[in-house]
C-alpha positions as CSV (number, residue, x, y, z in Angstrom):
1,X,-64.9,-62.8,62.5
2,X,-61.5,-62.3,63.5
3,X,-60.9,-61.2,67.4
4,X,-57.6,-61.2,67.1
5,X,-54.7,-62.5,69.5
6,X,-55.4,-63.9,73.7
7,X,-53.7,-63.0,76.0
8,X,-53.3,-65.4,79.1
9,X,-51.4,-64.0,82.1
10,X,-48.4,-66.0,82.7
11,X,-48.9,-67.8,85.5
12,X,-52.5,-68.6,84.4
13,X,-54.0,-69.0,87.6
14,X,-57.4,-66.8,87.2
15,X,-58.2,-69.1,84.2
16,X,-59.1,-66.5,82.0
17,X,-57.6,-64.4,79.4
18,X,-58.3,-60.9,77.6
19,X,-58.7,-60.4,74.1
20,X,-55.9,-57.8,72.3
21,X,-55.6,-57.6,68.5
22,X,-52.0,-57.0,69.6
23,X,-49.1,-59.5,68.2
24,X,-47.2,-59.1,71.2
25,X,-49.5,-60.8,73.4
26,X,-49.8,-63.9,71.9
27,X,-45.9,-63.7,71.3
28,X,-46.2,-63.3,75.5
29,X,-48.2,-66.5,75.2
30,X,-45.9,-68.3,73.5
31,X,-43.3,-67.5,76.1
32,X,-45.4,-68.5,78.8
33,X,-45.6,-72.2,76.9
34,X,-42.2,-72.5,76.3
35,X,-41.1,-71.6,80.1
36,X,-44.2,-74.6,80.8
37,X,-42.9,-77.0,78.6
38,X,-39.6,-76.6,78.4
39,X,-36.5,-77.2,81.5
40,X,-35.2,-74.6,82.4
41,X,-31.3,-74.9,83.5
42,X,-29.4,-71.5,83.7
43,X,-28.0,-70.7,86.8
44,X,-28.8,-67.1,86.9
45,X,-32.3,-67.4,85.8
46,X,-35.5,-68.3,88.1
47,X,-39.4,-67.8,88.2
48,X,-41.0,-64.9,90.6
49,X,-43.7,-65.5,92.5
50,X,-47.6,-64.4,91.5
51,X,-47.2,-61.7,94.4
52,X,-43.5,-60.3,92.6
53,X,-45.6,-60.6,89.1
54,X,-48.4,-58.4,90.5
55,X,-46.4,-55.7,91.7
56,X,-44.0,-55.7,88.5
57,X,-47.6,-55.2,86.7
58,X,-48.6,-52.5,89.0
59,X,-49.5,-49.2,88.4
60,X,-46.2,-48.2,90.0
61,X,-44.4,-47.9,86.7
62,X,-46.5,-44.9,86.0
63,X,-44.6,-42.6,88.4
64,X,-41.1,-40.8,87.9
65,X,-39.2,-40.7,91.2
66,X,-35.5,-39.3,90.8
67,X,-33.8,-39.1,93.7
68,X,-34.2,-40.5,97.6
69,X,-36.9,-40.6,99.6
70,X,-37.7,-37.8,101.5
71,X,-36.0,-36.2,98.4
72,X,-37.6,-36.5,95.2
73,X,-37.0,-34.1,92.1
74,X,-40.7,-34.9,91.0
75,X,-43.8,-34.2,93.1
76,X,-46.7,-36.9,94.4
77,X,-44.2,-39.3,95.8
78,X,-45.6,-39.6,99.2
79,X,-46.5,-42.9,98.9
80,X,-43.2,-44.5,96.6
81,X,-41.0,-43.2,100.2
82,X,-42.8,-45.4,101.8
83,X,-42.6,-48.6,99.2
84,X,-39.1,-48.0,98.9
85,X,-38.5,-47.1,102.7
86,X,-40.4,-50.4,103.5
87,X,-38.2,-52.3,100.7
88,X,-34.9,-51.4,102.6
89,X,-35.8,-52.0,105.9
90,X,-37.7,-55.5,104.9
91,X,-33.4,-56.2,103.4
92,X,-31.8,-54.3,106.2
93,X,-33.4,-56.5,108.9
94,X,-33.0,-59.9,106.7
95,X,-29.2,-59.4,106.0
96,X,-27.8,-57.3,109.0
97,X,-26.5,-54.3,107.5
98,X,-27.1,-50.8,108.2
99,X,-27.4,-49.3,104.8
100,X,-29.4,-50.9,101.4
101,X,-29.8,-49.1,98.2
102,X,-32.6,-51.0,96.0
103,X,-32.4,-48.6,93.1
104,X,-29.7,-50.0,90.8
105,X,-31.4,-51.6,87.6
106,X,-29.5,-54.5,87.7
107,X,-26.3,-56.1,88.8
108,X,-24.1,-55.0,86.2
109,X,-25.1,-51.1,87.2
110,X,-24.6,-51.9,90.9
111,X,-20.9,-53.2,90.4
112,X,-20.3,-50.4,87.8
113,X,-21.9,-47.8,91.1
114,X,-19.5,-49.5,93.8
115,X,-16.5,-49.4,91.4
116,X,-17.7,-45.5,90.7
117,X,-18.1,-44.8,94.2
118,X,-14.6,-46.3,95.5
119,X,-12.4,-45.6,93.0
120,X,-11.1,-43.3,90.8
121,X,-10.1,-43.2,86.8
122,X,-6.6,-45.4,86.5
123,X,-7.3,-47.2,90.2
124,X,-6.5,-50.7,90.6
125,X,-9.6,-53.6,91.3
126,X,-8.5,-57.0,91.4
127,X,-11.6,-60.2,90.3
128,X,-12.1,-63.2,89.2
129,X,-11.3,-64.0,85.7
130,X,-14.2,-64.2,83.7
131,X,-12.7,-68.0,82.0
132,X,-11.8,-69.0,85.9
133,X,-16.0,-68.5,86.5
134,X,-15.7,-64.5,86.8
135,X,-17.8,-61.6,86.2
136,X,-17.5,-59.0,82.9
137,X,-17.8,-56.6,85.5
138,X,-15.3,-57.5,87.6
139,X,-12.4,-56.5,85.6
140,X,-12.7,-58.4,82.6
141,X,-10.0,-56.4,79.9
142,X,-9.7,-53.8,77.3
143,X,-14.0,-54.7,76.3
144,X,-15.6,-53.8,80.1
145,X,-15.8,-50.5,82.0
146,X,-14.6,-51.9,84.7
147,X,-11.6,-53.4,82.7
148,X,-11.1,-50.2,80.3
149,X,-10.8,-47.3,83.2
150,X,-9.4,-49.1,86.1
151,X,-6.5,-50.9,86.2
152,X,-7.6,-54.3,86.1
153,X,-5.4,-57.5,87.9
154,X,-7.1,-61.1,87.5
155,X,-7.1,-63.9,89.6
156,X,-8.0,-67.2,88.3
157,X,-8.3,-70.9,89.6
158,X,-5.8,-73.6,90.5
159,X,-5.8,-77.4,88.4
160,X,-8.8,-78.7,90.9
161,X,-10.8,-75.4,89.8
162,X,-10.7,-73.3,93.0
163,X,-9.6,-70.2,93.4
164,X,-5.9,-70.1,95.3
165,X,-5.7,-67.7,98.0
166,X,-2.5,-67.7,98.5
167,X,-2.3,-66.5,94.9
168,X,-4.6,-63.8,95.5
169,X,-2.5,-62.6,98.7
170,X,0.5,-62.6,96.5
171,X,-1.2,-60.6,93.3
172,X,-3.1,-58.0,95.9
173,X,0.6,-57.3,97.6
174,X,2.3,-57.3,94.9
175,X,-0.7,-54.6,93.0
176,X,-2.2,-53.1,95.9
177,X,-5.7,-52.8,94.6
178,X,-7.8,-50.2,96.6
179,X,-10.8,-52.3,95.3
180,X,-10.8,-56.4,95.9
181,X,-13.7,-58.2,94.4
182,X,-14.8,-61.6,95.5
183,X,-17.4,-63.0,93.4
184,X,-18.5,-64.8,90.6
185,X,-21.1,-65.9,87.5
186,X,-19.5,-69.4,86.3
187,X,-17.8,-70.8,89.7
188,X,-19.4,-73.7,91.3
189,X,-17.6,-73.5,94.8
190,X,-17.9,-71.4,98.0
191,X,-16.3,-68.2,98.2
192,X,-14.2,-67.9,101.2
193,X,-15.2,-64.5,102.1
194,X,-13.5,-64.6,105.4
195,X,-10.0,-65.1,103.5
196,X,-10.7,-61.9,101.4
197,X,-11.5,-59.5,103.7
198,X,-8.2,-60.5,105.7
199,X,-6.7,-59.8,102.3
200,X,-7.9,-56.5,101.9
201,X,-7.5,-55.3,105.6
202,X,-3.8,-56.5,104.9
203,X,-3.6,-54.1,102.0
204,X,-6.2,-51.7,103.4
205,X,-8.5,-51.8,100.3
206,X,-12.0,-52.0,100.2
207,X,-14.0,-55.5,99.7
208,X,-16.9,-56.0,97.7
209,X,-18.7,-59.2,98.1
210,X,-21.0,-60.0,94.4
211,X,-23.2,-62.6,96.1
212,X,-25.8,-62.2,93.0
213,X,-25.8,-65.8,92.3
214,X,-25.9,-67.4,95.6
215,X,-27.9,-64.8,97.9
216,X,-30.7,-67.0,98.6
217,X,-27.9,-69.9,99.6
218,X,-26.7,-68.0,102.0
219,X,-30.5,-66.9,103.8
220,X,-30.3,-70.7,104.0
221,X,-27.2,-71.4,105.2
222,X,-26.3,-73.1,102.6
223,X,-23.0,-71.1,101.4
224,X,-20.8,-68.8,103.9
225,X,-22.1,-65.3,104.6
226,X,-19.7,-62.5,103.3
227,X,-21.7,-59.8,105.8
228,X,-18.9,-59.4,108.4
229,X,-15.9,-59.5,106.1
230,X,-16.8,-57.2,103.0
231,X,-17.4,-53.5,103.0
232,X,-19.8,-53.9,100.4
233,X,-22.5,-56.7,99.6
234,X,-24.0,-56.1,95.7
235,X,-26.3,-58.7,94.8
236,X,-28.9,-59.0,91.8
237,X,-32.3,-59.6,92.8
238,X,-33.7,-62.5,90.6
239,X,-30.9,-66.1,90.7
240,X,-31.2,-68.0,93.6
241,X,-33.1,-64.3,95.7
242,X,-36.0,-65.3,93.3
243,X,-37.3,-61.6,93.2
244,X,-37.7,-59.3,89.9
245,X,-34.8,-58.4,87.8
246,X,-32.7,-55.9,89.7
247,X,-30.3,-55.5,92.6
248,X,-29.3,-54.0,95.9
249,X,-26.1,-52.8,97.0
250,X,-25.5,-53.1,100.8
251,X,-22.8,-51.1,103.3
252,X,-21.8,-53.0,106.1
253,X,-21.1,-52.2,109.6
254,X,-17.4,-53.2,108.5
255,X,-17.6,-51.3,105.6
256,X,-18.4,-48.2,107.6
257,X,-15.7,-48.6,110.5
258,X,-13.6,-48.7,107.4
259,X,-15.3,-45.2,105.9
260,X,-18.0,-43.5,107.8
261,X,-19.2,-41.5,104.3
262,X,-19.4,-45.4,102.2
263,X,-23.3,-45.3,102.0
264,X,-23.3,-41.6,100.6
265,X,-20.4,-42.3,98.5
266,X,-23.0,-45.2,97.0
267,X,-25.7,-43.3,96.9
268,X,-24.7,-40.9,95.0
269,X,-22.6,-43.3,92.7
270,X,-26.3,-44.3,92.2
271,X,-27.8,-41.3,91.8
272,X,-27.3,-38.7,90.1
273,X,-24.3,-40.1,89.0
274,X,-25.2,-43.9,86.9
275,X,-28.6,-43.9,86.9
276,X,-32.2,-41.3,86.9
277,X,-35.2,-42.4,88.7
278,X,-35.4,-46.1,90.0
279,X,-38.2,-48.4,88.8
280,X,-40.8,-48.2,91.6
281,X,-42.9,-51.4,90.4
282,X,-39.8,-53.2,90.7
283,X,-38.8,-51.6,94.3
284,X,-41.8,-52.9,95.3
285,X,-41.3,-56.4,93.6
286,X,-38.0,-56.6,95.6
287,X,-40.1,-55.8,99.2
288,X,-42.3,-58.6,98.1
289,X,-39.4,-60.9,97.2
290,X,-37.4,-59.9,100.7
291,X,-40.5,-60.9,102.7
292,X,-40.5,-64.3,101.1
293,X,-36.8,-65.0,101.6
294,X,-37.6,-64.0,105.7
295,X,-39.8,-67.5,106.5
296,X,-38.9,-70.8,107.0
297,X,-39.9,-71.9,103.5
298,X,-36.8,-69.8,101.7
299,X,-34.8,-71.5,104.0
300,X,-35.8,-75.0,102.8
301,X,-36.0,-73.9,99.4
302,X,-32.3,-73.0,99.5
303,X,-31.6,-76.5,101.0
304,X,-33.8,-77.8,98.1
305,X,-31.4,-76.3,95.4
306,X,-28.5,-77.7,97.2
307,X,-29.5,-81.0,97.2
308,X,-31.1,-81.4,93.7
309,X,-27.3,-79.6,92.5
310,X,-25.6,-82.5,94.3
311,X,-27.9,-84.9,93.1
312,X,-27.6,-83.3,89.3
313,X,-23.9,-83.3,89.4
314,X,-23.3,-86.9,90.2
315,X,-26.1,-88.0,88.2
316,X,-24.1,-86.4,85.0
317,X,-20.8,-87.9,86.2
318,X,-22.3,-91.3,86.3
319,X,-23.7,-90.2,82.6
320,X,-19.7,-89.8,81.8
321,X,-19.6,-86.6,81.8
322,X,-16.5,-84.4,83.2
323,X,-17.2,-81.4,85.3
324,X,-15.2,-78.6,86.5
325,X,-13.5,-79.7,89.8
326,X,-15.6,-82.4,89.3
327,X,-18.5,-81.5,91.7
328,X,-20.5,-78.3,92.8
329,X,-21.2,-76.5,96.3
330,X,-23.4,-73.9,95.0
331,X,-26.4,-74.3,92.3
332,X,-24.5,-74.2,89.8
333,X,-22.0,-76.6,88.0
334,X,-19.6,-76.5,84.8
335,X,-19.9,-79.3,82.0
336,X,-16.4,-79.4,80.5
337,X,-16.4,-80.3,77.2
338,X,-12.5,-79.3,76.6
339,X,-11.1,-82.9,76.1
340,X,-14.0,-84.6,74.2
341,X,-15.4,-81.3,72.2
342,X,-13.6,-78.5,72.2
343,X,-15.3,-75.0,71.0
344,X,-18.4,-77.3,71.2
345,X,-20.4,-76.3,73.6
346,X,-22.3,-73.7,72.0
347,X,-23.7,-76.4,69.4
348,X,-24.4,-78.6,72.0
349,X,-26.5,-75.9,74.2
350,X,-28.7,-75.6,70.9
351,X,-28.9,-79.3,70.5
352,X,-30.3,-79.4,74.3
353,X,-32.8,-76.3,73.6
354,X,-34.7,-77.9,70.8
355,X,-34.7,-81.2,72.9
356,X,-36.5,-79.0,75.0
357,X,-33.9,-78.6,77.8
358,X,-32.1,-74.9,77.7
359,X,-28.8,-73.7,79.3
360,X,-25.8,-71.8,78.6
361,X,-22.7,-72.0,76.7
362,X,-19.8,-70.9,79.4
363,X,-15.9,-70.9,78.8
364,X,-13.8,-73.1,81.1
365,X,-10.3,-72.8,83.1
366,X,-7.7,-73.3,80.8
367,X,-10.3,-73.0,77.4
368,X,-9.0,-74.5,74.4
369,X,-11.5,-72.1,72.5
370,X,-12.7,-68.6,72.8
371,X,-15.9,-67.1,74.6
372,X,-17.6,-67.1,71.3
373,X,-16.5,-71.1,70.8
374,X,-16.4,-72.6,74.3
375,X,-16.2,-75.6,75.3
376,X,-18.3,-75.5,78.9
377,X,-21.6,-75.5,79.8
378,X,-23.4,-74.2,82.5
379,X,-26.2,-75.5,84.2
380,X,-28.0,-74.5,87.7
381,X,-31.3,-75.9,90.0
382,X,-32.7,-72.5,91.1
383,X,-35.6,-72.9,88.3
384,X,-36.4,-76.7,88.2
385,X,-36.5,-76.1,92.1
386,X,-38.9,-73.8,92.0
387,X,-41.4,-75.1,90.0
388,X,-41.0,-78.0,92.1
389,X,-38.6,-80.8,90.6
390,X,-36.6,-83.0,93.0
391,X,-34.2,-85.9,92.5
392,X,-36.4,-88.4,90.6
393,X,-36.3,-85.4,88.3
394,X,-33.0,-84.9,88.3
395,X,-32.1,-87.9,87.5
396,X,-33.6,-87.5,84.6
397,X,-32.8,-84.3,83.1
398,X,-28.7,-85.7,83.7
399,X,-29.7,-88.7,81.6
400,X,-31.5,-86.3,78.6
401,X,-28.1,-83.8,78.6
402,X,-26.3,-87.1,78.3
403,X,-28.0,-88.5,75.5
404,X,-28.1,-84.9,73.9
405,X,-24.5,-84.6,74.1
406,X,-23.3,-87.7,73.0
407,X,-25.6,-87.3,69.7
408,X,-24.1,-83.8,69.1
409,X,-20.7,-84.8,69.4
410,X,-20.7,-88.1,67.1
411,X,-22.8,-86.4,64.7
412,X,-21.6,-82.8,64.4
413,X,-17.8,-81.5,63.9
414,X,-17.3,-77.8,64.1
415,X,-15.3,-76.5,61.4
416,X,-11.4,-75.6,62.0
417,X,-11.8,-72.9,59.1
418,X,-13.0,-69.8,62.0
419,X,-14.5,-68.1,58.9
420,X,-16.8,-71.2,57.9
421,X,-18.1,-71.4,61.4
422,X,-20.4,-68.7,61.2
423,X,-22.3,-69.9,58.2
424,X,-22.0,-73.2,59.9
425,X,-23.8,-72.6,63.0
426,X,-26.9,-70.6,61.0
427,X,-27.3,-74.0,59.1
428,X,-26.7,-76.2,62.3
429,X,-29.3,-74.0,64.2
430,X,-32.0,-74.7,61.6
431,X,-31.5,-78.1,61.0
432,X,-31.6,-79.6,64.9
433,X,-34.6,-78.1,65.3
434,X,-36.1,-80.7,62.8
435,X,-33.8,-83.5,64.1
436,X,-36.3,-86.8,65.2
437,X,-34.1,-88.2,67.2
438,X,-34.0,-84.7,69.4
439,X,-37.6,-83.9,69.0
440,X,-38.2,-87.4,70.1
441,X,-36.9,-86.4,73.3
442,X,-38.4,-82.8,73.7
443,X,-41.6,-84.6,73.6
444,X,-40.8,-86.3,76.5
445,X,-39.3,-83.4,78.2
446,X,-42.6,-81.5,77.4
447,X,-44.5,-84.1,79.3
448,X,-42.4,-84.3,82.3
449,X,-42.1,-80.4,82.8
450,X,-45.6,-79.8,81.7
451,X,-46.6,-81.9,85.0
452,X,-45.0,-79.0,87.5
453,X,-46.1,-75.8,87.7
454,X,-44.2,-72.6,86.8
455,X,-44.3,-71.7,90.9
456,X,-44.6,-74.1,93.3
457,X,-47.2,-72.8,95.8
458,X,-45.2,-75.5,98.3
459,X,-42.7,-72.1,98.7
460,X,-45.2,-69.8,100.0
């Protein structure tokens, strides 16, 4: 007799699983194998804890809760005020600030809320270019709404890959943003945050610090805090915070010397304005995931992903391989791929996943291809640390993504005809998943991640 599909909860740790005729949780399953077995390497991505997973799971999603507390639009939220009250004053007392709104649903939302908040249609906000290591939402042209109704102005990076703030002074006097952003998804160096908001005092304009990927860098120490330069601190809630998938958007004191009404202005950029009623479970997720990041543990875990990103990034130089002003000072670094295989990196990001190693395809300063074609690749500790891995490991994984690479690019040419390349990459994305030489390795991979867990207790 047939009982149909298990389900086994992700983390496993109870040891036993429920039966569901339903395909989705052994599809769930499967995930939970490949996140085991496989090495996980994108920068923005990261495991919760078994404490986050409960209260994502909780019976919190059941409830509707538009508005603030203390002011709901629905009745019986007595006790949601309190999770969410809890959840803002658990981040208020960990980064400083006098204001925290935990409601946005994710980071894009949160940017798209500041940007609603402090500007109006036609306004000018100045980023990062999203090929210098930017943000879509920071500007990016003509395909974003941040690019599409503000007037958008771009910074980029120097030749060494850093961003040039004398550049930036120049372009923010010569545009006058009311809006500076200083942030980033694809730049592997610090953010001088101190630089920026003397910038946008200069100009009087407001400063928004996007600290999604390195949040739980700077609880450590480990990256310079933006919290007494920028009017505004946005930051996602998962990366290197290693809490659920949201975000959190925080005023300043210096943001409200600047403008006494910012927090309302947010709030209701938030709500009613962006967004209906927040996601309780997650609220709650994010309380959980601020209490971890208050002990001495985050701390060290922060220092663990700055070390293992050091030791990551030299170990793939030593493999031959050219990063993006050559090094990192962040978790994350930039595999540049322009000289050797340009428009490649896509191909070689699939090569890596079916040797059992997954990151991102990521454009580069100066890309000789398009963000469809790219020719970097990113790659970040906050996962591997987690679950655990340290240099030895390291090592290790630099010496798979050479091997991978070098295969891929003696082996594989992308086509110059743009229209063949389509039907090209379908073929080349079923074939390397059959390659020996590759599955030879994700074997080995398999072994060595299957010998960590998916949370390392050692953080708690």
């Amino acid at each position: 007799m047939k009982l149909g599909y298990k389900y086994i909860s992700w983390h496993e740790s109870r040891g036993k699983g429920s039966v569901s005729k339903d395909k989705i949780f052994n599809l769930i399953l499967q995930e939970n194998r490949r996140q085991k077995h496989k090495i996980g390497l994108i920068a923005s991505e990261n495991n919760v804890s078994p404490n986050v997973a409960r209260a994502l799971g909780s019976c919190l999603t059941n409830k509707y809760a538009e508005g603030y507390p203390g002011a709901r639009y629905y009745e019986g939220n007595q006790v949601i005020d309190e999770i969410e009250r809890e959840a803002q004053n658990r981040l208020k007392k960990l980064f400083g600030v006098p204001y925290v709104n935990v409601q946005p649903y994710s980071g894009s939302p949160a940017n798209s809320a500041v940007e609603f908040a402090l500007l109006e249609n036609g306004q000018t906000l100045m980023g990062l270019a999203l090929s210098s290591g930017g943000h879509l939402t920071h500007g990016h042209p003509k395909v974003t709404f941040s690019g599409r109704f503000f007037n958008s102005v771009q910074y980029g990076v120097g030749g060494d890959g850093r961003i040039d703030m004398d550049q930036v002074r120049q372009l923010a006097l010569m545009h006058r943003p009311k809006l500076l952003i200083a942030g980033n998804t694809a730049y592997p160096f610090q953010l001088d945050f101190k630089a920026f908001g003397e910038i946008a005092d200069e100009i009087g304009a407001y400063l928004l610090a996007d600290i999604s990927h390195v949040t739980g860098l700077v609880i450590a120490g480990e990256h310079p805090s933006p919290f007494a330069y920028a009017d505004v601190v946005m930051s996602t809630t998962h990366k290197t915070f290693r809490g659920p998938r949201g975000a959190m958007i925080m005023v300043t004191d210096h943001g409200l010397q600047k403008d006494p009404k910012l927090s309302d202005k947010i709030a209701k950029a938030v709500f009613p304005a962006l967004q209906g009623g927040p996601h309780n479970a997650t609220t709650a997720a994010i309380a959980i995931a601020a209490a971890e990041a208050s002990g001495v543990k985050f701390k060290k875990y922060g220092h663990k992903i700055r070390k293992n990103a050091d030791t990551l990034a030299q170990a793939l130089q030593n493999e031959g391989l050219k990063l993006v002003g050559d090094g990192t000072q962040t978790h994350l670094m930039l595999v540049d791929f322009s000289a050797s295989a340009p428009g490649m990196a896509g191909l070689i990001a699939r090569a890596l996943d079916a040797a059992g190693i997954y990151a991102n395809k990521n454009t580069v300063p100066g890309e000789p291809g398009s963000p469809v074609y790219p020719s970097g690749l990113r790659l970040g500790t906050p996962l591997v640390t987690t679950r655990g891995m340290g240099a030895a490991e390291m090592r290790q994984i630099a010496a798979w993504i050479g091997q991978v690479s070098r295969y891929t690019i003696q082996n594989v040419q992308l086509p110059a005809d743009r229209a063949q390349r389509k039907y090209f990459q379908g073929e080349f994305a079923r074939q390397i998943v059959q390659d020996k030489q590759l599955l030879a390795i994700a074997k080995q991979v398999s072994q060595l991640a299957g010998s960590f867990p998916i949370f390392d207790p050692a953080w708690l």
